[in-house]
C-alpha positions as CSV (number, residue, x, y, z in Angstrom):
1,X,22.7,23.4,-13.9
2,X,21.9,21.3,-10.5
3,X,23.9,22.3,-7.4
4,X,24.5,20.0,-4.7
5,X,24.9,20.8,-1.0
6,X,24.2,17.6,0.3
7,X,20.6,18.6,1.6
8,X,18.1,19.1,-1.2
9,X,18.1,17.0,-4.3
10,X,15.0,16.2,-5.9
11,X,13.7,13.2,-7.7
12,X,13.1,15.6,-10.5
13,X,17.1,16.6,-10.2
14,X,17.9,12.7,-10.2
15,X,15.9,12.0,-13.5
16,X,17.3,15.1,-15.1
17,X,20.8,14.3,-14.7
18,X,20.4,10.4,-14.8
19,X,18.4,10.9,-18.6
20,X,19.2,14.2,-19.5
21,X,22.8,15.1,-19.1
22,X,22.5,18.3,-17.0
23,X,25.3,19.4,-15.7
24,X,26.1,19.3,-12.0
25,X,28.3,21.6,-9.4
26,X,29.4,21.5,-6.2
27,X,27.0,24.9,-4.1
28,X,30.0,26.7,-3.0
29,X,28.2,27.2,0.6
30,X,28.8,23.2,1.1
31,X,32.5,23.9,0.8
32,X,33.4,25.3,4.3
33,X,32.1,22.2,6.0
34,X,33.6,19.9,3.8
35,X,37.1,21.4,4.1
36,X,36.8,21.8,7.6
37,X,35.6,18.2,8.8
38,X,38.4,17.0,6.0
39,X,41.0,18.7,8.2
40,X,39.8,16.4,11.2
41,X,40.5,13.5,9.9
42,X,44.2,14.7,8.4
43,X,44.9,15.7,12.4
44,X,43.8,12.3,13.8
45,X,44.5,9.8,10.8
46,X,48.4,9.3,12.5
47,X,47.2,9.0,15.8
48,X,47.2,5.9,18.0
49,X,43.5,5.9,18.8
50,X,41.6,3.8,16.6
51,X,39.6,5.0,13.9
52,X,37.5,3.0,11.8
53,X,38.4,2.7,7.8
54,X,41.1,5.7,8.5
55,X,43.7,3.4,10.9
56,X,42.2,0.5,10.9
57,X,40.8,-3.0,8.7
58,X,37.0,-2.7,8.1
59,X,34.3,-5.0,8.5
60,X,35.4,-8.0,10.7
61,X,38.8,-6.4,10.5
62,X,38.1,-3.8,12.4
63,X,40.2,-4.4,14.9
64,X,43.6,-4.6,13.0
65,X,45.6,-1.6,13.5
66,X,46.9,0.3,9.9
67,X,50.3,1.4,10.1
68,X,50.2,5.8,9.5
69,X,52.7,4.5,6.0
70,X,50.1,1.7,5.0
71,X,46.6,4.3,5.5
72,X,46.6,5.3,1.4
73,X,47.1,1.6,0.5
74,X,44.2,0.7,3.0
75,X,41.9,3.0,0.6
76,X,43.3,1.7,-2.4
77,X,42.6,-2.1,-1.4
78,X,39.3,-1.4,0.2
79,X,38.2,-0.6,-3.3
80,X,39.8,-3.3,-5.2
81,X,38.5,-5.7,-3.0
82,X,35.2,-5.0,-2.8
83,X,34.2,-4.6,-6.5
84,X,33.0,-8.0,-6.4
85,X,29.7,-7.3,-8.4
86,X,28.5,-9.9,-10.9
87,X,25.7,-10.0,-13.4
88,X,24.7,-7.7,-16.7
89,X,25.7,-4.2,-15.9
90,X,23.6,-1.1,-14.5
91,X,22.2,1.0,-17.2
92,X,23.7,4.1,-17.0
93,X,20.9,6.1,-16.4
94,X,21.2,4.4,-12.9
95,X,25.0,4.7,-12.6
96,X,24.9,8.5,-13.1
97,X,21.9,8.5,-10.1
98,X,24.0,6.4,-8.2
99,X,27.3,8.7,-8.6
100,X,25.1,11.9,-8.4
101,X,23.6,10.9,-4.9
102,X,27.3,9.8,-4.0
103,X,28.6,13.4,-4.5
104,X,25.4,15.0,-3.0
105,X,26.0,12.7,0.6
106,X,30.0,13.2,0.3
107,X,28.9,17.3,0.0
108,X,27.0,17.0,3.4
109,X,30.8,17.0,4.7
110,X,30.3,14.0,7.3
111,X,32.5,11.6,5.6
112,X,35.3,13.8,5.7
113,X,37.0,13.6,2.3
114,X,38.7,16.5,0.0
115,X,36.2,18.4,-1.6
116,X,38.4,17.2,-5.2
117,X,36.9,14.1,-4.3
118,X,33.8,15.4,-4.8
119,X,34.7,17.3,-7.6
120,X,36.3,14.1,-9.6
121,X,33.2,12.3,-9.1
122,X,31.0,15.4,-10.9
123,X,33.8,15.4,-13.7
124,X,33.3,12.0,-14.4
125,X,29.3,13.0,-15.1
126,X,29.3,16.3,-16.7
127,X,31.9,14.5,-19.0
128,X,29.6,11.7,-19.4
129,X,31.8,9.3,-18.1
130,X,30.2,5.7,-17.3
131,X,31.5,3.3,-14.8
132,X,30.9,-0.1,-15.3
133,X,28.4,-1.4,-12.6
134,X,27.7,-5.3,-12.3
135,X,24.3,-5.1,-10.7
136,X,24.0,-7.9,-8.4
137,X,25.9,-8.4,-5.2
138,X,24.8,-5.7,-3.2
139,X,22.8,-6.6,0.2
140,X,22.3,-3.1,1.1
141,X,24.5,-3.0,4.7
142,X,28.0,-1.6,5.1
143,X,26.0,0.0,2.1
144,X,26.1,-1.0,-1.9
145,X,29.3,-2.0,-1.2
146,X,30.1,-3.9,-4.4
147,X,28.0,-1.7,-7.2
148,X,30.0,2.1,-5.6
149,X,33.0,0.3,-5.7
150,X,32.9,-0.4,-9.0
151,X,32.0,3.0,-9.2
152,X,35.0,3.9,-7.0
153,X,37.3,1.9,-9.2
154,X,36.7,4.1,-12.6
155,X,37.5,7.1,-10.5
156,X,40.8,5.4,-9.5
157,X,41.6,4.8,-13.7
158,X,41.0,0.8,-12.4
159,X,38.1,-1.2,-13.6
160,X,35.9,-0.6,-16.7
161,X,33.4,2.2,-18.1
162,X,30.7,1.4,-20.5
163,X,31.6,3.5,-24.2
164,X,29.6,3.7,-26.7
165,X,27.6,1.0,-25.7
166,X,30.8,-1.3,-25.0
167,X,32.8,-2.4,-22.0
168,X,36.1,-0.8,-22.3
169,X,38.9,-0.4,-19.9
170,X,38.7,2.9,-17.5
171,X,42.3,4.4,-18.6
172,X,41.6,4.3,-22.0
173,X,38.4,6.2,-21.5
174,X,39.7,8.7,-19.2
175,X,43.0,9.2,-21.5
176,X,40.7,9.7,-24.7
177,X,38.7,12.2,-22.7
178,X,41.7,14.0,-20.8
179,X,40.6,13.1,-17.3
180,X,43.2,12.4,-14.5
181,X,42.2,9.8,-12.3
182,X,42.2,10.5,-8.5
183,X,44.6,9.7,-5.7
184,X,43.0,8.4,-2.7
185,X,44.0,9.6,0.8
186,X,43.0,8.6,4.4
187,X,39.0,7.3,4.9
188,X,38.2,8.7,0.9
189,X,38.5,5.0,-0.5
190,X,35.9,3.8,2.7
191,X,33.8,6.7,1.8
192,X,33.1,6.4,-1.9
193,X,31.4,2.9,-1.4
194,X,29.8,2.8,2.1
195,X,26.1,4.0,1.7
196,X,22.6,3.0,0.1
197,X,23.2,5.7,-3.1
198,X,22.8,2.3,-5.8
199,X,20.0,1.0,-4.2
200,X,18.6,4.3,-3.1
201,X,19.3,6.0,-7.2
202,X,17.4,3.0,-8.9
203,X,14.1,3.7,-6.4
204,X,14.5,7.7,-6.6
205,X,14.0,7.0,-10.6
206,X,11.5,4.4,-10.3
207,X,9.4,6.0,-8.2
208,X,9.6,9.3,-9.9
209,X,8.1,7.2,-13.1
210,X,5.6,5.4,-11.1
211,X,4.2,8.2,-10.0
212,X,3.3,9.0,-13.4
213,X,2.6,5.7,-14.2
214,X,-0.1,5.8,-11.3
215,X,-1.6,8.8,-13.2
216,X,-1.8,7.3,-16.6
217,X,-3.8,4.1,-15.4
218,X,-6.3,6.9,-14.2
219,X,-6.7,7.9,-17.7
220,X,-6.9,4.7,-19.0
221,X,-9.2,3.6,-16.4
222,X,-11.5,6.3,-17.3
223,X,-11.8,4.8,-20.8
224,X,-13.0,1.6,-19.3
225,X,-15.2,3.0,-17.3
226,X,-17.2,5.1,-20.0
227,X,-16.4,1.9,-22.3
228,X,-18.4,-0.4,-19.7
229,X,-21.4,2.6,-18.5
230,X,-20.1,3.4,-15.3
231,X,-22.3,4.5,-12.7
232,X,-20.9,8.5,-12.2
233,X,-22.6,8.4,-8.8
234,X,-19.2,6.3,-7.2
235,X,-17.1,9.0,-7.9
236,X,-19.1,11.8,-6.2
237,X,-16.8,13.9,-4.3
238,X,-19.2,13.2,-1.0
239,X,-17.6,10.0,-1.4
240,X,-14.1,10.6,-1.2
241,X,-14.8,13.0,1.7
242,X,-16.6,10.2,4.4
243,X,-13.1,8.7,3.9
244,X,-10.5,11.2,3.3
245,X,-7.2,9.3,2.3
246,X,-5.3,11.6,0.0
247,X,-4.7,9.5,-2.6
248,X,-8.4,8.4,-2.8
249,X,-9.1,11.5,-3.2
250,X,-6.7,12.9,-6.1
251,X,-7.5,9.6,-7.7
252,X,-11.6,10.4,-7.7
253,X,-11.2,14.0,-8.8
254,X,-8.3,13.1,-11.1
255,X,-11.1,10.8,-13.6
256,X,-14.2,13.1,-12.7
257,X,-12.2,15.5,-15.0
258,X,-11.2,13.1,-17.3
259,X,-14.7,12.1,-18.2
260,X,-16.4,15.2,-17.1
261,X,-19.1,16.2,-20.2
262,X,-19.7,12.3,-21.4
263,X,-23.2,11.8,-22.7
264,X,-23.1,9.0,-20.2
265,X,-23.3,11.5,-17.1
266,X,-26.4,11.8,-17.4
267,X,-27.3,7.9,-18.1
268,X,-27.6,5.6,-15.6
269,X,-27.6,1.8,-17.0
270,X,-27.2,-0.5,-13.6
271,X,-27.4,0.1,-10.0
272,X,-23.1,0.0,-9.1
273,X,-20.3,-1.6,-11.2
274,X,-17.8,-4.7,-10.2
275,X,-15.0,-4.0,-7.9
276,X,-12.1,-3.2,-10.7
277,X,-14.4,0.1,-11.8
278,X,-16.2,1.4,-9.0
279,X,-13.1,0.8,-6.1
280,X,-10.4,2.7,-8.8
281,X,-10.3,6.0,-6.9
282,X,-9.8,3.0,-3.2
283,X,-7.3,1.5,-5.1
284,X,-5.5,3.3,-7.1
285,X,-5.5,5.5,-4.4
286,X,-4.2,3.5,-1.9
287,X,-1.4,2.9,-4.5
288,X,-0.8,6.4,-4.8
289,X,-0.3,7.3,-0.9
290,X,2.3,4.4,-0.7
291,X,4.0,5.7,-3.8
292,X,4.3,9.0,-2.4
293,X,5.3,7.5,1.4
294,X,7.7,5.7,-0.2
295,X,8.8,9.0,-2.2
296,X,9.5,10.6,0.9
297,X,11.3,8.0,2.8
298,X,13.6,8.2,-0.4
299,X,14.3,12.2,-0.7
300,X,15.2,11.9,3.0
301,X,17.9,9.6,2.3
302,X,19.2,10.7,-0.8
303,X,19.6,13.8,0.9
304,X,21.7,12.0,4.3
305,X,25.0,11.0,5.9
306,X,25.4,7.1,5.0
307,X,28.9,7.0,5.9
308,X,30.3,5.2,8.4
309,X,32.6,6.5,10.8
310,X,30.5,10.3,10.0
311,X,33.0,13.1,10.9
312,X,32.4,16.1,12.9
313,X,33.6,19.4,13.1
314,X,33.7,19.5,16.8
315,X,36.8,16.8,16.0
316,X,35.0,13.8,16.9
317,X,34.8,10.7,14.7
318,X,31.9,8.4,15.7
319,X,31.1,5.0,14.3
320,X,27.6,4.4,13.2
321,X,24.7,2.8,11.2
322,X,23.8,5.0,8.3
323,X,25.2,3.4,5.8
324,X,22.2,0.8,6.7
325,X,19.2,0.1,3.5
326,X,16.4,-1.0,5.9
327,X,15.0,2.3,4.4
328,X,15.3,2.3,1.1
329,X,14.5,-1.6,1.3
330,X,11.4,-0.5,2.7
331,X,10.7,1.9,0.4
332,X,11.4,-0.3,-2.6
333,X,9.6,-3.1,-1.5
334,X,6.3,-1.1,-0.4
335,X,6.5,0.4,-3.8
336,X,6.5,-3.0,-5.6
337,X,3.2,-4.0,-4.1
338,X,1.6,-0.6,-5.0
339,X,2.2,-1.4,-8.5
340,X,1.7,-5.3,-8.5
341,X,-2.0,-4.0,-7.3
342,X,-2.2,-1.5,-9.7
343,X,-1.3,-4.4,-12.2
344,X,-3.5,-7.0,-10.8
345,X,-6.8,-4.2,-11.0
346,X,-5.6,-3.6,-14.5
347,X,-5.6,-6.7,-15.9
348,X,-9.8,-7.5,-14.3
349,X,-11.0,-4.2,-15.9
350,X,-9.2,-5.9,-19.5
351,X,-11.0,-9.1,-18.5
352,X,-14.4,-7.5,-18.4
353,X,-14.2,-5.7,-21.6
354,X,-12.8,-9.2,-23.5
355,X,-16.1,-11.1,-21.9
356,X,-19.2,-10.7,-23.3
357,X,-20.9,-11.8,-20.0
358,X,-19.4,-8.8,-18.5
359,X,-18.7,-6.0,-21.1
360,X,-23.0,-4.8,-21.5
361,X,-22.8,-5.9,-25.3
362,X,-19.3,-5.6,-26.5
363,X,-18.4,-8.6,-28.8
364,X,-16.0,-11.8,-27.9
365,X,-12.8,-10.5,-27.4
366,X,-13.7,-7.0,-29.0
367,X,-13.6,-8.1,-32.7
368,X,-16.7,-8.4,-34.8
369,X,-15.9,-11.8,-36.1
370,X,-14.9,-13.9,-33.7
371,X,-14.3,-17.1,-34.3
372,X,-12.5,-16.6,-37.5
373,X,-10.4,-13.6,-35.4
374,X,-8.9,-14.1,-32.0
375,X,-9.2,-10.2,-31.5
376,X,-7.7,-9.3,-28.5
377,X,-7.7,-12.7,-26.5
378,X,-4.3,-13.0,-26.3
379,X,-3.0,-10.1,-24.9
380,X,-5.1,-10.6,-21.6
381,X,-2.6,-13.8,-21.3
382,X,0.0,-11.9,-21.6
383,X,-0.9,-9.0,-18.9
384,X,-2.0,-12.6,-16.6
385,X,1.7,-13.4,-17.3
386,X,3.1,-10.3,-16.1
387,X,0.8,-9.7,-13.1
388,X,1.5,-13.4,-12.2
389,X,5.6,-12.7,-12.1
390,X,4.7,-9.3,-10.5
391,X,3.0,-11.6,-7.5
392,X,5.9,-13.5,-7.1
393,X,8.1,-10.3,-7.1
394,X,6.1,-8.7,-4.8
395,X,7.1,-10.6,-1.6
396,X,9.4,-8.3,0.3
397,X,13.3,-8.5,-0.2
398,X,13.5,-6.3,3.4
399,X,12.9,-9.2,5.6
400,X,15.5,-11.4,4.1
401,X,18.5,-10.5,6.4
402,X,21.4,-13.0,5.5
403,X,24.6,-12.5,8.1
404,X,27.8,-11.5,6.5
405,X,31.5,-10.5,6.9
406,X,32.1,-12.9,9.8
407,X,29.0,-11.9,11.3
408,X,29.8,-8.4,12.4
409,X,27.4,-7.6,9.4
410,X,24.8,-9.9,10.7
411,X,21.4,-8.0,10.1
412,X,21.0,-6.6,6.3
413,X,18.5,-5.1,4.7
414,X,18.7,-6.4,0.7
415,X,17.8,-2.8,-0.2
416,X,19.6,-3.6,-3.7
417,X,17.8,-6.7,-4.2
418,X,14.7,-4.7,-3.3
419,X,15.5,-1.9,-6.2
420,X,16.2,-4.3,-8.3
421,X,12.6,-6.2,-8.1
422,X,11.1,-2.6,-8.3
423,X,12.4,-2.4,-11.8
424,X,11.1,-5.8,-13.0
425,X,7.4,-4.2,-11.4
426,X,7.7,-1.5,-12.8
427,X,8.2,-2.6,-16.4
428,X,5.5,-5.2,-16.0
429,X,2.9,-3.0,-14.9
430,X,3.6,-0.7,-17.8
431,X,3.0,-3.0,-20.1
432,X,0.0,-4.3,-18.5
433,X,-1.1,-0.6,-18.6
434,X,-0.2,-0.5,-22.5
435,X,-2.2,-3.6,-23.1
436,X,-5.0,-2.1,-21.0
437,X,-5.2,1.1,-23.0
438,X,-4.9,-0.7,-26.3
439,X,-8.2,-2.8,-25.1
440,X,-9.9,0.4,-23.8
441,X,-9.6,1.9,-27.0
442,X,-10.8,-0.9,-29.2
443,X,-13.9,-1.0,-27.1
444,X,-14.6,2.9,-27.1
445,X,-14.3,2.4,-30.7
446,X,-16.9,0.3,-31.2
447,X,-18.9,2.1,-28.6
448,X,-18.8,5.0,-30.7
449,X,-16.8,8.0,-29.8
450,X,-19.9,9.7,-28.8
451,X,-19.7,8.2,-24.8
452,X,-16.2,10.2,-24.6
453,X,-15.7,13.5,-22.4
454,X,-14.4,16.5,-24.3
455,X,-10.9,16.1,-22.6
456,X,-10.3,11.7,-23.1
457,X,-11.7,12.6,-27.3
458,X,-8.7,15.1,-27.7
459,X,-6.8,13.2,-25.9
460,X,-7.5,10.3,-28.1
461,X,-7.7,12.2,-31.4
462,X,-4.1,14.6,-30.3
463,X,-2.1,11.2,-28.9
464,X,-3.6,8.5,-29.8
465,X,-4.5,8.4,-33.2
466,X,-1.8,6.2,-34.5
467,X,-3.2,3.1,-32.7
468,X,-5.5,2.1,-34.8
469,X,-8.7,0.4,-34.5
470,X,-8.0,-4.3,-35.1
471,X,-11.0,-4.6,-38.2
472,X,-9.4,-7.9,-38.2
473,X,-6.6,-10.0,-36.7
474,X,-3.1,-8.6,-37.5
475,X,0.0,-8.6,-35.7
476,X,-0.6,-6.3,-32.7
477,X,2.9,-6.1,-31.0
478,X,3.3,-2.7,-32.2
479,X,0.1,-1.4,-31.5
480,X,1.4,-2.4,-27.6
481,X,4.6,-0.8,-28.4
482,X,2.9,2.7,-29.1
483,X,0.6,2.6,-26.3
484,X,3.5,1.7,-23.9
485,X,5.2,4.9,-25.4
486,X,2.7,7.0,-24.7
487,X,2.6,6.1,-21.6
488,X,5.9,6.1,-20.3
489,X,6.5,9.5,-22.4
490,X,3.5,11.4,-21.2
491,X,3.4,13.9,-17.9
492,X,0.1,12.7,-17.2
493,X,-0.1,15.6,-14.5
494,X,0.2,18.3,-16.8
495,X,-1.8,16.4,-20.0
């Protein structure tokens, strides 16, 4: 059971509730605040001094006064007309994110809505209730506008939820599981959609399995670097400590464990090793520190105010800029070139174990026949594929600002678009990692299992058996498949 207060979600809270169901509450100690700036807006919502989204239009509307009779409707139509998204749907690990981190910033009490609000939104998850989220339109200002009203809509009884794996209409859904849709009051419709919690859920969950991704291409890296002799010397902890980035360090100490007891320790074959093996512990840990800045931009924001006007218990409304993604744009975007790097390293340590020129006596490719057997050429194309898009992906999304909504929206941040290129990443490089761990095994093989630590042979012989060693060509799609598994299944911090 998670409780949210609006203050301290986790990634690790996200992931749970996004893939595992658990079941979420409201922390009773959030209550008081919520009630109490809630009774703010009831006092001023009939007044005649303006008030953004409670008596007035929004956007470039903002200056059309709503009628105290018309405020509900305002809600109501602020919704419908919004939930423009387009495009295949979110998959609904990323909705529930999405509607978790919605509830958690509503629970901070600065949007000013009834806690049932709250309440409906966490009924709709511990029921497992799925809204039906079109995931492109977003441009991350005014917040995910489009993808939470969508969002907003199913909680309404309006719009679709996905069912079973089907797109069905929200009523029926809610009937068949005895839910009562809500009925919006002053500001609530304005405050369901304006915030960075669509963007801002896709990165928490990304970045959460990055992380670990960043982790398993240590691993694997350490297999290519007993399967090519690494010099041991580049990884002395001397090293790491003339230049004492974090990451750099975790990284180095992370594969001295790993292959900690090889034969090969005490071998020395050639004087350093290309780039792609003796920079891992620079590179990979530069990846790593930007992962974890970007982690921390992102459990700061998952744990703010986005709304726009915030509410105070003082009994002041104020109109702001929360509800801006330059943040999680950022943090998306900086986390896309950590693992397009990550990728592009990858795929040069694959390269030098296919080439004979370069691999200290492996054969073509890594099959004993060449020539009649391709071996393993192809799947270097396809990781040179996948790092190749993962280039083109990696160009920011943050810096293309596009003026919208008459211009009164006329710097955005594309914090969606930005999320959304993170996932493309993100499944590339764990492929290329896949294909990289598949090559790394084939060529330990044929070294002989005697170059491998204690720790990489029972990690090999406990997780790795079922990949088994290419005699000759065969189909090798699912020998990919398995390693991908293992990868993207494993805590590599706790292997």
């Amino acid at each position: 059971m998670i409780k949210i207060d609006g203050h301290s979600l986790t990634l690790d809270d996200i992931y749970k509730v996004a893939y595992e169901n658990e079941k979420v509450i409201l922390d009773p100690s959030a209550r008081e605040f919520v009630e109490k700036t809630r009774k703010v807006v009831e006092e001023k919502q009939s007044g005649d001094v303006p008030i953004y989204g409670i008596n007035t239009g929004v956007g470039k509307l903002s200056e059309v006064k709503i009628e105290a009779e018309e405020v509900e409707s305002l809600q109501m139509n602020i919704i419908k007309s919004h939930a423009v998204g387009v495009g295949d749907p979110l998959e609904p690990p990323f909705v529930r994110a999405a509607m978790l981190l919605r509830a958690n910033t509503l629970a901070t009490g600065y949007s000013g809505v009834r806690v049932k609000v709250i309440e409906k939104i966490l009924e709709f998850l511990n029921k497992n209730v799925i809204p039906y989220v079109p995931q492109k339109g977003s441009v991350g200002a005014s917040g995910d506008l489009a993808p939470l009203s969508h969002i907003a809509l199913s909680l309404v009884g309006e719009g679709y939820c996905i069912e079973g794996g089907k797109k069905r209409p929200t009523g029926e859904v809610l009937d068949e599981k005895g839910i009562l849709p809500i009925k919006l009051k002053a500001k609530e419709g304005l405050s369901l959609i304006n915030g960075t919690q669509a963007s801002s859920a896709i990165i928490a969950i990304l970045l959460k399995k990055s992380i670990n991704l960043l982790y398993a291409s240590c691993l694997v890296a350490s297999l290519v670097f007993l399967a090519q002799y690494g010099v041991f010397e580049e990884l002395d902890d001397r090293i790491q400590k003339a230049r004492p980035h974090k990451g750099q360090k975790k990284v180095a100490q992370c594969i001295r464990q790993l292959i900690k007891g090889s034969p090969l320790e005490k071998e020395r074959r050639k004087v350093q090793d290309a780039y792609s093996i003796r920079c891992v512990p620079q590179v990979h840990g530069a990846a790593l520190d930007m992962l974890e800045f970007a982690k921390e931009i992102t459990e700061i924001e998952i744990n703010s105010a986005t709304d726009n006007p915030l509410v105070f218990d003082d009994g002041d409304i104020i109109s702001n800029g929360n509800f801006h993604g330059q943040y999680p744009a950022y943090a998306g975007d900086v986390a896309a070139i950590a693992l397009t790097t990550l990728s592009s390293i990858s795929d040069r340590r694959s390269f030098r174990l296919l080439t004979p020129e370069l691999s200290f006596g492996l054969p073509p490719f890594l099959t004993k026949h060449s020539g009649i057997n391709s071996g393993f050429m192809m799947l270097q194309v396809t990781q040179a594929s996948l790092v190749a898009q993962n280039r083109i992906l990696a160009s920011p999304a943050s810096v293309h600002s596009i003026p919208t909504s008459g211009d009164q929206e006329d710097s955005v941040s594309q914090s969606m678009n930005s999320a959304l290129k993170l996932r493309e990443v993100y499944e590339n490089t764990l492929y290329v990692l896949a294909i990289e761990l598949f090559i790394a095994l084939q060529a330990v093989r044929l070294r002989g299992a005697s170059i491998l630590s204690p720790k990489l042979k029972d990690i090999l012989d406990t997780h790795l058996a079922s990949i088994e060693f290419v005699e000759k060509d065969r189909v090798l799609q699912d020998d990919i498949e398995k390693a991908k598994s293992f990868i993207e299944n494993t805590d590599f911090l706790n292997i």
